[in-house]
Backbone as CSV, one residue per row, in Angstrom:
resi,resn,N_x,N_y,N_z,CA_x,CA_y,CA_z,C_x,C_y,C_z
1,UNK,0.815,-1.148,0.000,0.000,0.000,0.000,0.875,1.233,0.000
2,UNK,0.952,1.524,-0.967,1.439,3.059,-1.524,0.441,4.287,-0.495
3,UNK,1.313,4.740,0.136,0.841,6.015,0.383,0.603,7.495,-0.486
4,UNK,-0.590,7.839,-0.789,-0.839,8.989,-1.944,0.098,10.109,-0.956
5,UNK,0.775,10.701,-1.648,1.146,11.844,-1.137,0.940,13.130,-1.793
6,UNK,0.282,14.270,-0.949,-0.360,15.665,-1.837,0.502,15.754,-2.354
7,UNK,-0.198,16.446,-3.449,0.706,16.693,-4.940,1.175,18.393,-4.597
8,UNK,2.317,18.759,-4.343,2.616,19.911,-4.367,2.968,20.800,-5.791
9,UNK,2.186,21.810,-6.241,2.559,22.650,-7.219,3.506,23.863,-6.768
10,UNK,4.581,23.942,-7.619,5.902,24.833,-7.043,5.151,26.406,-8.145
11,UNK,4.247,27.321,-7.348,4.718,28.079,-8.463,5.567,29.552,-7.599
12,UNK,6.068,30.368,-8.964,6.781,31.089,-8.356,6.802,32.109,-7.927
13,UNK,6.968,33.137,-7.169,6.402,34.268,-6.228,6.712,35.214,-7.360
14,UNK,5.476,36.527,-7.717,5.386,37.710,-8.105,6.822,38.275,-7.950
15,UNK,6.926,39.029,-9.341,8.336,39.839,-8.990,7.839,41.186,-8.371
16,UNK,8.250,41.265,-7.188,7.877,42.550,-6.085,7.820,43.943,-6.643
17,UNK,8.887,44.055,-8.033,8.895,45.650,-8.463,7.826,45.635,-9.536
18,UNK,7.152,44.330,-9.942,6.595,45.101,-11.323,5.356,45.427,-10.924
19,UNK,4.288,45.012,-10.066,2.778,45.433,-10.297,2.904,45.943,-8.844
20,UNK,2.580,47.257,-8.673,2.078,47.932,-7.123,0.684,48.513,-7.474
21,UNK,0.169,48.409,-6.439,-1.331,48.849,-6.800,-0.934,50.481,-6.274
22,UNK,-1.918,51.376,-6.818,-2.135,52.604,-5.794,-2.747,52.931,-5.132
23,UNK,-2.556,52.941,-4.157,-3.754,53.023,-3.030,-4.897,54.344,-3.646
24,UNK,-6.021,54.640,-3.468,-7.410,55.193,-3.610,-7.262,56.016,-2.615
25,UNK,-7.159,57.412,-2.699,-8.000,58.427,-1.406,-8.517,59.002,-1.612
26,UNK,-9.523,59.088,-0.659,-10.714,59.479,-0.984,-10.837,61.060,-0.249
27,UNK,-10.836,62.004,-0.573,-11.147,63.411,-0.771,-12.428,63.725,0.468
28,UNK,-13.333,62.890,0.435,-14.533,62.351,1.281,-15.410,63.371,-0.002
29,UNK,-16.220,63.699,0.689,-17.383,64.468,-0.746,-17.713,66.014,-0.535
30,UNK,-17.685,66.103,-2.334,-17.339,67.538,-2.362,-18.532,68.374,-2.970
31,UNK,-19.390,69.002,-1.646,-20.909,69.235,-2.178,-20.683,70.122,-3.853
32,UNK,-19.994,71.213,-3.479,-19.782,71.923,-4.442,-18.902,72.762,-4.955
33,UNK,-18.378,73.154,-5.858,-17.148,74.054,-6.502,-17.377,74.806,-7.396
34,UNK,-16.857,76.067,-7.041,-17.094,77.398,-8.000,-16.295,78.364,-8.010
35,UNK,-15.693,78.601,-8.768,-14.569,79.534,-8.983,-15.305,81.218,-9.850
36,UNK,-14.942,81.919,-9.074,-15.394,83.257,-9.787,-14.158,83.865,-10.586
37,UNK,-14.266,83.932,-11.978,-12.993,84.343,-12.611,-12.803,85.762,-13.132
38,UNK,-14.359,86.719,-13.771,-14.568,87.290,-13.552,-15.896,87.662,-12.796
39,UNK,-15.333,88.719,-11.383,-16.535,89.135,-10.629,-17.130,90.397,-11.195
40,UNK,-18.556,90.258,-10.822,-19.477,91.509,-11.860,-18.743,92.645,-11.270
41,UNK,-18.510,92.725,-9.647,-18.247,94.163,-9.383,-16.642,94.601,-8.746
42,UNK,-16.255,95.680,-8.193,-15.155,95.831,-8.184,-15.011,96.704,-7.032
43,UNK,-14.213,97.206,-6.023,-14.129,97.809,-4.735,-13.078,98.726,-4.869
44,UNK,-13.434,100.058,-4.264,-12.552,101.173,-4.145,-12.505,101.551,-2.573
45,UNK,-11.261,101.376,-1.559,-11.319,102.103,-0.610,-10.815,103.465,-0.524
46,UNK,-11.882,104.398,-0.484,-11.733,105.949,-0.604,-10.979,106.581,1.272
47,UNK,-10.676,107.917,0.799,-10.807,108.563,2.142,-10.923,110.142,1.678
48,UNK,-11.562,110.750,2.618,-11.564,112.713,2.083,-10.454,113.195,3.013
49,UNK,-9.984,113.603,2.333,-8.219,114.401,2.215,-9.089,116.182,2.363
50,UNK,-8.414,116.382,3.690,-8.704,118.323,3.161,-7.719,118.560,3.408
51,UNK,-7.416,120.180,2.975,-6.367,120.849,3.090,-6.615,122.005,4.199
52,UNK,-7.729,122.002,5.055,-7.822,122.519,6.167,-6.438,121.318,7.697
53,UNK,-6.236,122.350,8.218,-4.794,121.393,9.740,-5.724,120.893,10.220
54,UNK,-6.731,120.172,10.636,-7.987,119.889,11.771,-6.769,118.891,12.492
55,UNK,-6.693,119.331,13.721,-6.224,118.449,14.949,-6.343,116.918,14.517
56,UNK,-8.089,116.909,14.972,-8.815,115.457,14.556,-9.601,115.787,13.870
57,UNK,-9.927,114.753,12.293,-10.159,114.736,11.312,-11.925,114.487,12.132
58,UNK,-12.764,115.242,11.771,-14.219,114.467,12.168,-15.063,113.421,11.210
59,UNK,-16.016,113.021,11.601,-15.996,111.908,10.488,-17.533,112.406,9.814
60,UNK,-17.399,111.984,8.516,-18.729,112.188,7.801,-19.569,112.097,7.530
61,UNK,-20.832,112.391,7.344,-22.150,111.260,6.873,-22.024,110.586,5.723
62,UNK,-23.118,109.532,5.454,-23.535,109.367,3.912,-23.752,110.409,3.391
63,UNK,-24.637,111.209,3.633,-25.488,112.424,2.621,-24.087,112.924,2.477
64,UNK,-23.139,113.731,2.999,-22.068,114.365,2.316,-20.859,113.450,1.724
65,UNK,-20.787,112.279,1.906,-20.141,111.838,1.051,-20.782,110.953,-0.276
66,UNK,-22.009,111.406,-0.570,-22.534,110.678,-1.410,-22.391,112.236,-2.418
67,UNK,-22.852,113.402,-1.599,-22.630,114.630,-2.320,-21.244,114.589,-3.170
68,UNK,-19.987,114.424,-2.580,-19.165,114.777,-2.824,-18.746,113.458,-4.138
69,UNK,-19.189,112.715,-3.737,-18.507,111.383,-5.005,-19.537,112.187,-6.144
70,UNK,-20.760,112.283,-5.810,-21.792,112.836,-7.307,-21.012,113.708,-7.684
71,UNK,-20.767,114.425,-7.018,-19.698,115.973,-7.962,-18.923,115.511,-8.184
72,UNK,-17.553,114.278,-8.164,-16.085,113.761,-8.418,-16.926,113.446,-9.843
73,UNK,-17.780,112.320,-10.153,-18.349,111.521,-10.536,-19.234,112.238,-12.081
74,UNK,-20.243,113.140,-11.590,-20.405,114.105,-12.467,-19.953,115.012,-13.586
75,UNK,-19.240,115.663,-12.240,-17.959,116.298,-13.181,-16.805,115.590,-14.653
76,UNK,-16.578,113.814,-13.623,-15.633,113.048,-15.221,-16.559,112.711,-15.763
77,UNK,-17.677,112.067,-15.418,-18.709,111.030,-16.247,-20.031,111.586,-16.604
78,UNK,-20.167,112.437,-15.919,-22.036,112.836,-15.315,-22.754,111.821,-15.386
79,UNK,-22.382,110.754,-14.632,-23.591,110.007,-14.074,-23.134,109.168,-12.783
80,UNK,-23.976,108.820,-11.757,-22.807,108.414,-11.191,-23.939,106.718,-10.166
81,UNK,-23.643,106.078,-9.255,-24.568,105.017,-9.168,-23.413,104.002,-8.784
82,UNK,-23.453,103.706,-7.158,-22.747,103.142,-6.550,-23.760,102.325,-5.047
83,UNK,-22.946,101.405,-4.348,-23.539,101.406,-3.353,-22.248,101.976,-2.266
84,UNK,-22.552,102.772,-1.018,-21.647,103.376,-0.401,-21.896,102.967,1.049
85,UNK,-20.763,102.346,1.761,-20.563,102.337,3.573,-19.554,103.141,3.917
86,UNK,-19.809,103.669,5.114,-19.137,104.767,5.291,-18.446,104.040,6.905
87,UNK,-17.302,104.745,7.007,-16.576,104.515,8.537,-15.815,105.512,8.279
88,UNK,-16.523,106.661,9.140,-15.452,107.782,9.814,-15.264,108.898,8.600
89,UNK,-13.922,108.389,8.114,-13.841,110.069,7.107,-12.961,108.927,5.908
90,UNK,-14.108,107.587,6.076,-13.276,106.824,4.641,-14.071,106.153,4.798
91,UNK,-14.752,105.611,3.390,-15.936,105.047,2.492,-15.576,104.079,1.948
92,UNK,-16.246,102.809,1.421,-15.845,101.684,0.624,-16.843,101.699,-0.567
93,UNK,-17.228,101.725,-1.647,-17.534,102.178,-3.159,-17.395,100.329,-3.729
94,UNK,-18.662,100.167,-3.952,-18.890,99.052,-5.204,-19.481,99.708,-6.395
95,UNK,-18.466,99.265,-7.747,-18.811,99.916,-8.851,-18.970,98.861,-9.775
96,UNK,-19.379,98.769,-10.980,-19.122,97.308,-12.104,-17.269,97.691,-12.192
97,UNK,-17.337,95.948,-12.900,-15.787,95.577,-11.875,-15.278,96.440,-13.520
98,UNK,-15.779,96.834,-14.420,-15.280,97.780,-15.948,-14.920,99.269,-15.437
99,UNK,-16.358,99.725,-14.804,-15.675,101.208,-14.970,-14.705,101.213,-13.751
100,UNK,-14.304,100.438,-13.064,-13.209,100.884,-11.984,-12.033,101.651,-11.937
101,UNK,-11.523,101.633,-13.309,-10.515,102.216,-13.713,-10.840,103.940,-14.171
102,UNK,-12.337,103.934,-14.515,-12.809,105.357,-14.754,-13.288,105.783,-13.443
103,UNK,-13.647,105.282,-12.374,-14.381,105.761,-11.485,-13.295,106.533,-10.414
104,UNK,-11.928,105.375,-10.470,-10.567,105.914,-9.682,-10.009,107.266,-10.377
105,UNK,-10.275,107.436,-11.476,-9.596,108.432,-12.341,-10.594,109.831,-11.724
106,UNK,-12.209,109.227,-11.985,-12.835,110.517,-11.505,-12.517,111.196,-10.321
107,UNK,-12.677,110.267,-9.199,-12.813,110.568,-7.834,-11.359,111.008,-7.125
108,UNK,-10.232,110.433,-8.035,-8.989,110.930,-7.672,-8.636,112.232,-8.388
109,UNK,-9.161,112.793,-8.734,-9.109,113.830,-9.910,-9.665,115.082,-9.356
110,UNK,-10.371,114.744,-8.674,-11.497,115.903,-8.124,-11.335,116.572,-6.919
111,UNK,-11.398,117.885,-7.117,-10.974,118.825,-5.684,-12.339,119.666,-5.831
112,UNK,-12.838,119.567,-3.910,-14.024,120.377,-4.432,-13.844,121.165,-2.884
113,UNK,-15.236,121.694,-2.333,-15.298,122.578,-1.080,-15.861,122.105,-0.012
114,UNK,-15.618,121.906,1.279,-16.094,121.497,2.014,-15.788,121.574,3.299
115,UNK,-16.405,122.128,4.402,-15.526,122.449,5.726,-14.750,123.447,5.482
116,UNK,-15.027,124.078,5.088,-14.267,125.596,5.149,-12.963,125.276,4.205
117,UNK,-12.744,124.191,3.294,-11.539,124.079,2.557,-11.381,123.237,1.756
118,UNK,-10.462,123.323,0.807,-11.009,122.295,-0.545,-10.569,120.836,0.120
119,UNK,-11.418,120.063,-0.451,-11.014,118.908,-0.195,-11.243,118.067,-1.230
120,UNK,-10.560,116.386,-1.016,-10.655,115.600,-2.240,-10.817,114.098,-1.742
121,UNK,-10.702,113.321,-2.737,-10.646,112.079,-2.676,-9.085,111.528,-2.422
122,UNK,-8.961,110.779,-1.555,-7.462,109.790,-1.760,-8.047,108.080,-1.681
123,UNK,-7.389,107.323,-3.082,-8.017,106.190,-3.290,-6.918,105.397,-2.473
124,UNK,-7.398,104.840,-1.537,-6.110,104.211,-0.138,-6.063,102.283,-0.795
125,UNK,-6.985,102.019,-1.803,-7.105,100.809,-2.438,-8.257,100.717,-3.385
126,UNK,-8.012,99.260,-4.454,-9.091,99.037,-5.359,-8.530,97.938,-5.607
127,UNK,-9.549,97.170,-6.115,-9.333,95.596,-6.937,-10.689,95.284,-6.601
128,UNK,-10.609,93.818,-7.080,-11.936,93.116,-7.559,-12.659,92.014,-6.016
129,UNK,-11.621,91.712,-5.361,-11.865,91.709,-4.137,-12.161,92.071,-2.882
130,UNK,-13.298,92.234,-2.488,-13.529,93.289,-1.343,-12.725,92.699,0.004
131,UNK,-12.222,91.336,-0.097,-11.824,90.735,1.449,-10.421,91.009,1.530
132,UNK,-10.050,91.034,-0.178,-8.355,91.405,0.194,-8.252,92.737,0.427
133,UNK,-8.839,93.797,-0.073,-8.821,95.377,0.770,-8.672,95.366,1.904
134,UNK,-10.172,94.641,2.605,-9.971,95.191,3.681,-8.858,94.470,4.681
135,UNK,-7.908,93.371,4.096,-6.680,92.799,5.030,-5.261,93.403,4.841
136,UNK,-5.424,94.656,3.554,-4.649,95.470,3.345,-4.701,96.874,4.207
137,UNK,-6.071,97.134,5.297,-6.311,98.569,5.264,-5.600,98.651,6.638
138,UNK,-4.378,97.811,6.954,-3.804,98.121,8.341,-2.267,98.366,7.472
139,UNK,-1.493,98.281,6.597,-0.415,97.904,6.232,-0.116,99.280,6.036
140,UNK,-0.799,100.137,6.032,-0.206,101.711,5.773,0.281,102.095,6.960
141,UNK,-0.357,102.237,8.267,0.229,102.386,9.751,1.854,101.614,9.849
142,UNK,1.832,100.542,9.182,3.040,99.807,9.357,4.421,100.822,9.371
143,UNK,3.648,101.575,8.264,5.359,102.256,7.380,5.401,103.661,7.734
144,UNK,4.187,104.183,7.816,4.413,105.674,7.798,4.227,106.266,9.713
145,UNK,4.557,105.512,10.610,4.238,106.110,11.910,5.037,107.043,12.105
């Protein structure tokens, strides 16, 4: 009586460098994505510059600084149509993100009367981003104290 003995098949082990899998990662899920490449509108941070010494500068209303952009505004374009927030004696201006380049030209351009002395526009920033302005509107204190 012959003993059956399992039949062993020799085969030979994978060569280790040729097939690697890549592992899958997963991101988890991505409700949604949107890139704005061009935005409709465009941001100007203004301030009114006089040529009166005032100790401390006082700060302005809407009604007179809405006056004073219509006359900057008028005067280059005659027409004028913004939305305006005001803090203190400097304004932030949404315009279409096109005329931005005409609207800086007007408002920097313009010397008019006010408080007993001419005063004007100084454009302290602009671009198409309103969030990067305002993380720029401390960097002037930096340099000029």
């Amino acid at each position: 009586m012959a003993e059956d003995a399992p039949e062993t098949i020799d085969t030979p082990m994978p060569d280790s460098q040729g097939t690697k899998r890549k592992q899958d990662y997963s991101r988890g899920h991505e409700l949604t994505s949107l890139t704005i490449k061009n935005p409709p509108f465009a941001y100007a941070h203004l301030e009114l510059q006089s040529s009166a010494a005032l100790a401390s500068p006082a700060s302005i209303d809407a009604l007179t600084i809405r006056a004073h952009l219509t006359s900057a505004l008028t005067q280059f374009l005659g027409l004028s149509g913004s939305a305006i927030s005001v803090e203190g004696r400097e304004c932030w201006v949404r315009v279409p993100r096109g005329d931005l380049a005409v609207f800086v030209a007007a408002v920097g351009g313009w010397v008019g009367e006010g408080e007993g002395a001419n005063v004007g526009w100084r454009v302290k920033g602009k671009g198409n981003w309103l969030g990067g302005l305002v993380a720029r509107r401390g960097e002037e204190s930096v340099w000029s104290d």
